[in-house]
N, C-alpha and C positions, 0 to 999 in steps of 0.2 A: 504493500500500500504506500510506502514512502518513496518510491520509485513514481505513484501517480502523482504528474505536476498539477494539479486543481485544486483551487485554493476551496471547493465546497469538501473535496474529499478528507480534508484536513479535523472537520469536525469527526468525523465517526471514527480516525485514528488514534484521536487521545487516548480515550479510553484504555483500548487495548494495549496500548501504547505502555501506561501507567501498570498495568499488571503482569506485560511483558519484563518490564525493569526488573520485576521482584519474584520474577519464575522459579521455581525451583532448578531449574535444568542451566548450567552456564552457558548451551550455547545459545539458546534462548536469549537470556541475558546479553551476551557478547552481542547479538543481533542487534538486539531493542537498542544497543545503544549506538550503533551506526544510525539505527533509525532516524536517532534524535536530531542527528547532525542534517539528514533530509529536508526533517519539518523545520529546523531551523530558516533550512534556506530559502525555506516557502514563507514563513510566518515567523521570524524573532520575535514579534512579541504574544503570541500563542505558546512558544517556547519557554517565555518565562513566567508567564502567569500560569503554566499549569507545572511550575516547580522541575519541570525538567532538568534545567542545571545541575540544583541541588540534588538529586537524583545520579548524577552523573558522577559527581564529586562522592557520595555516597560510594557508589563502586571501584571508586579506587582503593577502597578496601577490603575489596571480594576476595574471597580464598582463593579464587582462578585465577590463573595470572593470563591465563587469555581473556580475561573478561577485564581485569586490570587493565591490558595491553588496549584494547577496543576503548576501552573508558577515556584514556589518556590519549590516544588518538581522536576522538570525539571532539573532546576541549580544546585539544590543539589547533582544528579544524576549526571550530568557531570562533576560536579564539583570532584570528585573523581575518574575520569579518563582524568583528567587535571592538568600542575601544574601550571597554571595559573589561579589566584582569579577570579571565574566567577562569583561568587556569593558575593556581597560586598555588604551591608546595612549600607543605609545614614539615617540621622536623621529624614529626609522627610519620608521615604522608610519605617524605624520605627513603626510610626505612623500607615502610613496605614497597614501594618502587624498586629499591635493589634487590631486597629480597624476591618479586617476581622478576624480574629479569633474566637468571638463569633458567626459566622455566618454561616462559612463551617462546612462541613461532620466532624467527627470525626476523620479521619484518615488527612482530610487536615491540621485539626489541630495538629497532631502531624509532618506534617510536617514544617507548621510555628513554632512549639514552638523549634525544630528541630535548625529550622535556626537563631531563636531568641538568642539559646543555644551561637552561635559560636559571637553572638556582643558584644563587651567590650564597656559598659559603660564609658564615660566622665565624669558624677560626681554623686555624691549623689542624688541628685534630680530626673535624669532620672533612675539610678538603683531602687528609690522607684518608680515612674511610672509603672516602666515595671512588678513592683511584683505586684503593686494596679493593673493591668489589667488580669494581669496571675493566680493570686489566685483564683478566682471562677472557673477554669477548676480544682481545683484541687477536683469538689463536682461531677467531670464527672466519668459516669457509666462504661467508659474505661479504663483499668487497664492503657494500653498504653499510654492513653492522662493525667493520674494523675502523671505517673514515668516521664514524658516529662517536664510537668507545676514542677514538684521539681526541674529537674533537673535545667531550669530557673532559679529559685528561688534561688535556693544555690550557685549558680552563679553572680545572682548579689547581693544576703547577702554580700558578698565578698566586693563588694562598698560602703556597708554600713558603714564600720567599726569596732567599737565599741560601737554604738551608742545601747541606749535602744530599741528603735523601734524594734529591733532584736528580743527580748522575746515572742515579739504578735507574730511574721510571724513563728517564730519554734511551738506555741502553734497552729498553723493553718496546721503545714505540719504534726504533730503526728497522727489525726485523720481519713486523709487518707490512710496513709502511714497502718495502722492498722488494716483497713477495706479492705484492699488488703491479709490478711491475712485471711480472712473469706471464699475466694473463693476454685476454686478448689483445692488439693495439688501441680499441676504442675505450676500456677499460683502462689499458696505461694512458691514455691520454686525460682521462680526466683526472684518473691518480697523479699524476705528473703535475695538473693544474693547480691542485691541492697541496701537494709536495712544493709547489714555489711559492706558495703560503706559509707555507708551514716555516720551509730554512730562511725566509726572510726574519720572521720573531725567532727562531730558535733555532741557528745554522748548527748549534755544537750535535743536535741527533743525528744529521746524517756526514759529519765531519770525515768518519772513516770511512764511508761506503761510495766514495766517488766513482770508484771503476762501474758502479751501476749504470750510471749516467752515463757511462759512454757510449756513443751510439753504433748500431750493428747493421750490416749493408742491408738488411732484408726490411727495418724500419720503414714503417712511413714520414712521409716529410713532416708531417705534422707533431710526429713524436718525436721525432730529431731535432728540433726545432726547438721544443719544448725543455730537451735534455742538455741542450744550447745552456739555454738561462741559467739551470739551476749550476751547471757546470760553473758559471761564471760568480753566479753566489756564492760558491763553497770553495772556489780557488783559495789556497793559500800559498805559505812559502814551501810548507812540506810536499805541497802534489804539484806543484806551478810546472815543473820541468815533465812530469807526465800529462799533464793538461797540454801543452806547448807540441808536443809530438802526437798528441790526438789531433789539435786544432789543425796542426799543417798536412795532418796524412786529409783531412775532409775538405782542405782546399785545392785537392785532386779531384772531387766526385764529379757525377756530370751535371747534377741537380745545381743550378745555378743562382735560386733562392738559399739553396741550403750551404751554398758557397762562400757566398756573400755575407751569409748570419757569421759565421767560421770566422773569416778573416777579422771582423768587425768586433768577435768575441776575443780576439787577439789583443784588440787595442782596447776593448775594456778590464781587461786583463795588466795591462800595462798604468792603466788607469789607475786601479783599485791596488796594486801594489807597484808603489815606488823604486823597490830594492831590484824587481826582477823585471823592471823597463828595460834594461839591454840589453835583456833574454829575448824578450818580448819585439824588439824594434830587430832584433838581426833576423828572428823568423821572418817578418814582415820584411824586410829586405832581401831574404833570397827567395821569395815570392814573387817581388818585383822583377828579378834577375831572373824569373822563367822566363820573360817575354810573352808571357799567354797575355793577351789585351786587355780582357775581363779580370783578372787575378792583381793587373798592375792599378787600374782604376779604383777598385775595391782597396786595395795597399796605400793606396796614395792619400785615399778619402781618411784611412782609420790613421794613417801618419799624422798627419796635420790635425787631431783631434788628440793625439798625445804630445806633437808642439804646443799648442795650447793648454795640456796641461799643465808642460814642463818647459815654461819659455828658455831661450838662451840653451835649449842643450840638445844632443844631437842633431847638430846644425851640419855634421857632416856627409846627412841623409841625404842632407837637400842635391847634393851635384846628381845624386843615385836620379832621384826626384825628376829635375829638368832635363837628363837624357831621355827620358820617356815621354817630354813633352807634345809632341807629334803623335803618338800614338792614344792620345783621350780622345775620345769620343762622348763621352757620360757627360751630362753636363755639373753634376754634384761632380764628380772628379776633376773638371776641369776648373769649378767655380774653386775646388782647394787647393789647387795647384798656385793659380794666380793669387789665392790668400795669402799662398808662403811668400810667392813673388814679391808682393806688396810687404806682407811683415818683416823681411830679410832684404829686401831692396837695396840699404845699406853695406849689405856682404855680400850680396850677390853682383860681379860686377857687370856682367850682362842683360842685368833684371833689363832694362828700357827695351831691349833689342827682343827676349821674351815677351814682355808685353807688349808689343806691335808685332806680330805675329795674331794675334788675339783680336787686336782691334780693327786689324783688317778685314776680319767676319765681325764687327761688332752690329750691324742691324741684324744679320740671321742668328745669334747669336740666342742660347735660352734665359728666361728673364734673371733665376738666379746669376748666373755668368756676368749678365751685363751690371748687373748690381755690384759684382764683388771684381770685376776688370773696372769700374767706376770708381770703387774707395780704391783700390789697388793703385790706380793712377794716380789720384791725389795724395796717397802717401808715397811714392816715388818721386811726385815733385816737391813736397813738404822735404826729404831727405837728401833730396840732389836736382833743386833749384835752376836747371841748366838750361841750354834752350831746346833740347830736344825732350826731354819732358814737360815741358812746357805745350809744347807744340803739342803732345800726345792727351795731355788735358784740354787743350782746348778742341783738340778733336772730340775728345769723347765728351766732352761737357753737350757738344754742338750736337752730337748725334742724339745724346740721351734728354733733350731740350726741345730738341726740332721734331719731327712729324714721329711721335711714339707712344705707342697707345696704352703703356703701362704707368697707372699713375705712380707708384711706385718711384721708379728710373728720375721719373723725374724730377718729381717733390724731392729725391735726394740729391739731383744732381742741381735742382736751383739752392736749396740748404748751404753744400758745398761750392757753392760760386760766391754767392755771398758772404760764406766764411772767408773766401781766399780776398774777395775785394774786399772786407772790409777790415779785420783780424786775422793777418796772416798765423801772427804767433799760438791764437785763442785755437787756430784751425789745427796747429799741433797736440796744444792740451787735449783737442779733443779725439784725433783720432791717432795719434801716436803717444796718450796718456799709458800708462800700467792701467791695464784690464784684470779685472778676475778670473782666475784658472775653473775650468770646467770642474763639475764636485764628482766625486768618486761614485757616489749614488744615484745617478739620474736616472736608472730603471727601476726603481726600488718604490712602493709604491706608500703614499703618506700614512704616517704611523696611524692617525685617527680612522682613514679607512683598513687599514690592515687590519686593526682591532676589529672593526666592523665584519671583515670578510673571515677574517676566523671565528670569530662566532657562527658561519654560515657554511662551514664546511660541511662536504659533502651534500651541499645544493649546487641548484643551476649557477646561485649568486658568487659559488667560488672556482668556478667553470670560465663564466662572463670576466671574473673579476671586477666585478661590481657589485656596487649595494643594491640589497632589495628594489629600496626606492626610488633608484635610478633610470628599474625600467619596467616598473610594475606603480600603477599609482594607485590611488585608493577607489577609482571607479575602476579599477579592472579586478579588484579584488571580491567588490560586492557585485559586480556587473550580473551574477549569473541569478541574483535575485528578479533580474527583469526577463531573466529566459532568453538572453543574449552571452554567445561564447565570451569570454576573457580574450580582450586584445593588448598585446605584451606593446608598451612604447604609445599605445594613447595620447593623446593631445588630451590633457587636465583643463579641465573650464577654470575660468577664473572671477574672481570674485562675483564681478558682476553679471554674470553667466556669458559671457561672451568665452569661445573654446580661445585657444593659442593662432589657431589657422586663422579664427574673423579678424583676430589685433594684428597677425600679421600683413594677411592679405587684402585687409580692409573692408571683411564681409559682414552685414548686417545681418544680425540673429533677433534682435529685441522686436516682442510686438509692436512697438510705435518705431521702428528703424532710429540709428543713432544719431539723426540729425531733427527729431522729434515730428510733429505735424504738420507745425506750421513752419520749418526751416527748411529750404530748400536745396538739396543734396550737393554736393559739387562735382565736377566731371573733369575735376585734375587730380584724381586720387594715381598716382605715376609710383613706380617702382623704388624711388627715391628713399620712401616709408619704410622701403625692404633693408636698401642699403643705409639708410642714418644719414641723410642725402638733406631732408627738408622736413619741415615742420606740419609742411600743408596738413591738411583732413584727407582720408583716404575716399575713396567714393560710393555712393550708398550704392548698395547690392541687395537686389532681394532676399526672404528669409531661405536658410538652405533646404525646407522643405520643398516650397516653388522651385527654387532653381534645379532639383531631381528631377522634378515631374518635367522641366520644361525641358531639359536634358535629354530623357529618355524622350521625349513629342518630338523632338531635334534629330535625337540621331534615326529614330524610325521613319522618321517624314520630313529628310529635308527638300525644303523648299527654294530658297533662295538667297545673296549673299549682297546686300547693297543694292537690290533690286533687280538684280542678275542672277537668273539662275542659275541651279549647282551644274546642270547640264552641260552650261555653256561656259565657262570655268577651265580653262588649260590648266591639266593638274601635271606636274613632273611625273618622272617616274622616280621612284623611291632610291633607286639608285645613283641617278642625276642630284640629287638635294644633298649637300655636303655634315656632314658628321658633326652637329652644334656641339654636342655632350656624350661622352663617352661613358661605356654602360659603367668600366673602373670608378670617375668619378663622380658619376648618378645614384650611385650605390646601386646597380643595378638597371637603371632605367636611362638608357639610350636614346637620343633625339637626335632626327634630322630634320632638317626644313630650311626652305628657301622664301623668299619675300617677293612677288611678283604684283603686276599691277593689269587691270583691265578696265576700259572704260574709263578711265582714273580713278579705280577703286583698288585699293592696295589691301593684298588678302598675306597672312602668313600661311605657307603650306608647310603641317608640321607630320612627322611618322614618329610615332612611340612604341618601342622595343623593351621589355619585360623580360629581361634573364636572371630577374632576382627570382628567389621561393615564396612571393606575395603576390597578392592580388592589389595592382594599383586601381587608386580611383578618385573622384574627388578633384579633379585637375582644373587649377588654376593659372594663369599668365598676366603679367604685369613686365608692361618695360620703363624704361629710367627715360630722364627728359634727353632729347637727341636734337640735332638739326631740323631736323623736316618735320617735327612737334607730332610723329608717326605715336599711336598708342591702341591700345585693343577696344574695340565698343565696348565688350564688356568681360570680367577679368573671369567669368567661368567658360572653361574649352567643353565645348560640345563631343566630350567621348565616354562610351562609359565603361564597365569597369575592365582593367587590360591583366588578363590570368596568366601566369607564368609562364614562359616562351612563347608567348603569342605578341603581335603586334596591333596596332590602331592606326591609323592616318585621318587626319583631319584637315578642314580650312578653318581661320579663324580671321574676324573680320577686321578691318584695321581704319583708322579714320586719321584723316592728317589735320591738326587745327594752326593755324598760322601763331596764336598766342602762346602756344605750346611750344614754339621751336625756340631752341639753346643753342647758342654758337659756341661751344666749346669741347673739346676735344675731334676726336676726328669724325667725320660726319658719315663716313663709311660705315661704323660702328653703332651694332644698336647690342646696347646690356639688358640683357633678358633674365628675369625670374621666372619658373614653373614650379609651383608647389604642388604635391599631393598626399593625401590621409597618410599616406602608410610609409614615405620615404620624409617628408618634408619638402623646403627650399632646396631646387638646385640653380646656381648661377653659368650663365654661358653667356655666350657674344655670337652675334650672327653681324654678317658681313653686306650691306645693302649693296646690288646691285644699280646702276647708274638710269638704265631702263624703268628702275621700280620705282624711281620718285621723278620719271617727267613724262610730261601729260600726253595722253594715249587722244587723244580727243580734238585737242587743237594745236598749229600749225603757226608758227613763229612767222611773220611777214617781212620781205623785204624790209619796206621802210623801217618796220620797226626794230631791223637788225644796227641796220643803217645808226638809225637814231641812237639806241644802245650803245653801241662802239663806240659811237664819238662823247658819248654822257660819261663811259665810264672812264678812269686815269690808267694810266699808262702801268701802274701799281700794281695794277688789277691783271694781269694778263701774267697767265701762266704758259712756258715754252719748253719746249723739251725737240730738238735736231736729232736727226738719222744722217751723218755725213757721207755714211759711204754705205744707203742703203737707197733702193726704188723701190716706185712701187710695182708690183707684176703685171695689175690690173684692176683701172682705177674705177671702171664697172662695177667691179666685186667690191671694190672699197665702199662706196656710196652707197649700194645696195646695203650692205652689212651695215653703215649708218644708220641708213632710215629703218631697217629691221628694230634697231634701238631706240627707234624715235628721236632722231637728229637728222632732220631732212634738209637735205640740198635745194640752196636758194638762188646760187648764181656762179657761175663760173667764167675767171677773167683771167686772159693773156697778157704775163706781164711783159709790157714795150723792151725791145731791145734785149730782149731776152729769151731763153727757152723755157722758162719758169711760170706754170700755171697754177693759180691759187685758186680754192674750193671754199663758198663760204658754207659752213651751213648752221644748223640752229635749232634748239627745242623750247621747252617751257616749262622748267623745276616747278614741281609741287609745293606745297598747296596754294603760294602766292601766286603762281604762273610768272614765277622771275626768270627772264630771257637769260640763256645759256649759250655763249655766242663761238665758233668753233671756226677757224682761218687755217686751210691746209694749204703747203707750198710744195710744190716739188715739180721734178721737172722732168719733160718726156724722154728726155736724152741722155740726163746723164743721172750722176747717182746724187745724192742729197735730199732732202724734204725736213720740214721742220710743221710742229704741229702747235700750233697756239690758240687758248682757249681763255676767253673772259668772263665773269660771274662778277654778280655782285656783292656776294661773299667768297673773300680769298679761299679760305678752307674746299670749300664746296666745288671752286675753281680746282684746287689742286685733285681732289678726287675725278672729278670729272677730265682732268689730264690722264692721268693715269689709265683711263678707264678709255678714252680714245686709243693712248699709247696702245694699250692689251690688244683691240680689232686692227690698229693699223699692223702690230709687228705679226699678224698671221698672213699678211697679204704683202708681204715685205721679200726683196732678193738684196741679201748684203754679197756687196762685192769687194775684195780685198786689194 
């Protein structure tokens, strides 16, 4: 009957309910009190007005220790969708809990050692009691019931003190704790995750049994991986030289994550003990000396992280170091190459000539790299003031300043300009001050959660490594009172019942919506809110009941898009649309999509890719303020929900407002948010095509070209020369033009010359600001040059580029 979820069936159950408690038969008893924990779930407070509790609590003194075992499982059960102490253990109550423990099932016993876990001892005495009781489960055949009995155990060590006795009880938990390691791999793997709990509070139990940890070719990666860590917690001076000749035989394997952890284990290794860094740095140096590319990257990365820990000493790695320059490809490896470069610049006497090498790829260059060839330079000229460092700052200042669309690069490199023109010497203090050395413990995780996660061993929570709370909140724990499953990572409402999703994304949940009755919504709620960008109000959105229904009407029956129908809509093919978000950083959830315009209506065309183990849904989009003032009608995407390996493709509708448009940063660039229920916020960048923001509708006129040109300055005009290229065929060029919507308006023979110029022209959205296009070149011989005026520079310079791209396919360079 406890199994029927209806809340009428709940009367007729009491009854029997109450006479099952007090059955004569235990497993009667044992039953009736799972019961209890059913009708709870249905009815808490029918549960305690008919005394059930107390009832419960009562049985924990039953002669059966299976009905003990059931009882205290019960309160446990409730007791975490209560915030009321149901479950309290008195000194009496104690007692008899150890005493049934060698009695019940195995699993009852993990539930008393469970409840044993949460009682604080009063003194010394009773904390060695409860370990003299508890330690023979620790020889049980249950991996479950030995992680239970430690976890005890390490709990009330805690009451012990300091006291000697402690030595025996840790030489009693190494043996089990070891032979959990024998089992299957999914098995060691969470024993493992437990084990690096455990030797961070208490490394001296498994001090002797290092050789366990060592891993064996037939492992899984993830056990190896795992056997990594704990290796490097337990390193000392006694095993370091046998830890050292493991690490370098595993940066032979073929597993190339598993390579990687290895050598990196090396240099935390050197880290954590001072005395056996030049053990540590020569391994790492005839690693480098294999020449394997992958092995020398990895060496290079974990060198420079033990220069930093140990400034001013083995400086004589560094030549090892700059022979392998040539050979980085990684860009963390390259980005710590160029760190040494900079921080040794002074001893190194070729630093300048290594660093220009570097800055000759500085635009393709990845953005860590350009960050740390940025300070790199500046402290090579802060150290050696000459003029070819000079020269190479002002290159790089000019590069990471001018057209770069990392705010980052930049905000550091105007910082550091202004330091040099204003406080040459300040510009020392600050980046050639004494820094602090890296800590010895930076994997080690904060004492206040450690505590927390030993308390939770042999849960999911010391698996995760994390706290309960972290990713279970308190409506996923009552959730199942509404007859809806528990979802792990929930979006918690917040005070004012609005969830985390509406504050983020700007959705109205409240009956009278968030801008009340009579205030009228505003329709600049932009991405901004996302990024800490603007203070604006986000935009009212209907309640997320409506916007379901209108969702599923949408994707069942769509209709049309800006008054255009879906029909009529040139959609890509999903392989044509470029890779916004990668499933790596979506956590899963892959986007592509391209930004096209018809009509002059500018649609985003987006594909959604699902390789996580969840069901997405829920999907929202919001972009940040751009040039062409481009923003979504409305911020929910009509898709509905996308089930793991499966995909979605949508349109979503886009509207340009002229008050809306930002002239800053590069106009090419539009910063996109997609959020949904079950992943969150993801950020990406899509790339506007030139097509997508000029008008498909109307047709730029002479005069008014005419007029243009001569209104705008000379300032204005963007040029970019082909000297030693033609064109094949200037047919196919034009065509390809006006396919872009930049149509040809006149063509003039320049006198005395072979040199024909091409004017042509469109009309930028949403203003209709003339986009004026002067091609030169000549039938005969080679040369052309392509000039382009706007009335905003920015928007000029893209739309060069974007000419550049069609003309160099219909180009023959001649040498």
């Amino acid at each position: 009957m406890g199994c029927i979820r209806v809340d009428r069936i709940t009367e007729y159950l009491c009854d029997p309910l109450q006479k099952c408690l007090k059955d004569r038969d235990p497993y009667v008893r044992k039953t009736a009190a799972i019961c209890v924990v059913k009708l709870h779930d249905i009815s808490p407070q029918l549960v305690e007005d008919h005394g059930f509790l107390d009832q419960l609590r009562d049985l924990l003194s039953d002669p059966n220790p299976m009905v003990v075992a059931n009882a205290v499982a019960a309160l446990a059960e409730i007791q975490e969708h209560s915030e009321v102490a149901v479950l309290k253990i008195t000194k009496m109550m104690l007692s008899k809990l150890l005493a049934a423990l060698g009695e019940c099932t195995e699993w009852g016993q993990v539930f008393i050692l469970d409840a044993l876990a949460q009682y604080d001892v009063k003194d010394k005495r009773e904390a060695e009691m409860i370990i003299e009781r508890v330690v023979p489960r620790l020889q049980h055949v249950n991996g479950a019931v030995v992680m239970s009995a430690v976890k005890v155990i390490l709990k009330n060590v805690e009451g012990l003190g300091r006291s000697e006795s402690i030595v025996p009880i840790y030489r009693k938990l190494a043996p089990p704790l070891v032979s959990l390691l024998s089992a299957e791999p999914e098995v060691q793997y969470v024993a493992l995750r437990n084990v690096n709990l455990i030797v961070q509070r208490h490394p001296t139990i498994l001090q002797h049994e290092i050789k366990v940890f060592f891993c064996k070719y037939n492992d899984p990666v993830y056990v190896k991986l795992e056997k990594l860590d704990i290796l490097i917690k337990l390193v000392s001076m006694k095993n370091i030289d046998q830890v050292l000749l493991e690490l370098k035989e595993y940066s032979t394997e073929v597993d190339l994550v598993f390579v990687q952890r290895s050598i990196r284990a090396i240099g935390r290794c050197a880290v954590c003990l001072e005395a056996a860094t030049e053990r540590c740095i020569s391994v790492l140096v005839e690693i480098v000396q294999t020449r394997v590319n992958f092995l020398v990257q990895q060496a290079v990365i974990v060198i420079v992280d033990i220069f930093r820990r140990y400034p001013n000493r083995f400086e004589g790695v560094i030549t090892i170091l700059c022979e392998n320059l040539q050979t980085l490809d990684d860009p963390e490896a390259k980005a710590a190459l160029v760190w040494v470069l900079g921080e040794y610049a002074d001893r190194i006497s070729n630093a300048a000539d290594l660093l220009e090498t570097f800055l000759e790829t500085f635009p393709e260059e990845d953005p860590q790299v350009q960050l740390q060839l940025l300070t790199s330079a500046v402290k090579l000229f802060l150290k050696n003031p000459s003029e070819k460092p000079q020269q190479m700052i002002q290159l790089v200042l000019s590069n990471a300043t001018g057209e770069n669309d990392n705010p980052d690069l930049r905000d550091r490199a105007y910082v550091y300009w202004r330091l040099l023109s204003s406080d040459p010497e300040g510009t020392k203090d600050v980046l050639l001050g004494e820094k602090p050395a890296i800590g010895k413990n930076l994997d080690q995780i904060e004492p206040e959660v450690l505590q927390g996660l030993l308390a939770n061993i042999s849960t999911i929570s010391s698996v995760y490594h994390q706290l309960p709370e972290s990713f279970v909140s308190a409506e996923n724990r009552s959730v199942r009172r509404n007859h809806a499953p528990p979802s792990v990572g929930a979006v918690p409402l917040e005070e004012n019942g609005e969830s985390g999703l509406d504050l983020m994304m700007g959705t109205d949940t409240s009956p009278n919506g968030r801008f009340g009755h009579n205030e009228a919504p505003s329709n600049k709620g932009t991405i901004d809110d996302l990024l800490g960008l603007s203070d604006t109000p986000a935009s009212h959105e209907p309640s997320q009941q409506h916007e379901v229904e209108h969702a599923k009407e949408e994707v069942t029956h769509p209709s049309s898009i800006g008054g255009l129908p879906v029909s009529e809509i040139t959609i890509p093919p999903v392989d044509s649309m470029p890779i916004l978000l990668s499933a790596e950083k979506g956590k899963g959830l892959q986007i592509r999509g391209s930004v096209t315009s018809q009509d002059d209506k500018p649609v985003f065309h987006l594909h959604f890719l699902n390789t996580s183990q969840s069901n997405l849904n829920g999907f929202r989009i919001q972009f940040n303020k751009n040039a062409f003032g481009i923003s979504p009608k409305s911020q929910h995407i009509q898709v509905s929900v996308v089930e793991p390996n499966m995909s979605a493709q949508t349109i979503v509708e886009l509207r340009m407002e002229s008050e809306a448009i930002v002239d800053a940063g590069s106009p090419s660039v539009l910063q996109v948010a997609v959020k949904n229920d079950t992943i969150g916020v993801s950020y990406f960048v899509a790339r506007l095509k030139l097509n997508s923001v000029l008008s498909t509708n109307e047709r730029i006129s002479p005069a008014q070209f005419v007029e243009s040109w001569q209104s705008l300055p000379s300032e204005m005009e963007k040029t970019k020369s082909f000297p030693n290229a033609r064109i094949e065929d200037v047919e196919e060029v034009v065509g390809k033009f006006e396919e872009n919507f930049l149509h040809c308006l006149a063509r003039r023979a320049v006198e005395r010359s072979d040199k024909v110029v091409l004017f042509m022209g469109g009309l930028l959205l949403p203003k209709k600001e003339p986009l004026l296009v002067e091609l030169t070149y000549s039938e005969q011989n080679t040369g052309l040059q392509c000039c382009v005026k706007c009335v905003r520079s920015k928007v000029g310079q893209m739309a060069l580029e974007a000419c550049c791209r069609m003309l160099e396919q219909h180009l023959v360079t001649e040498t």
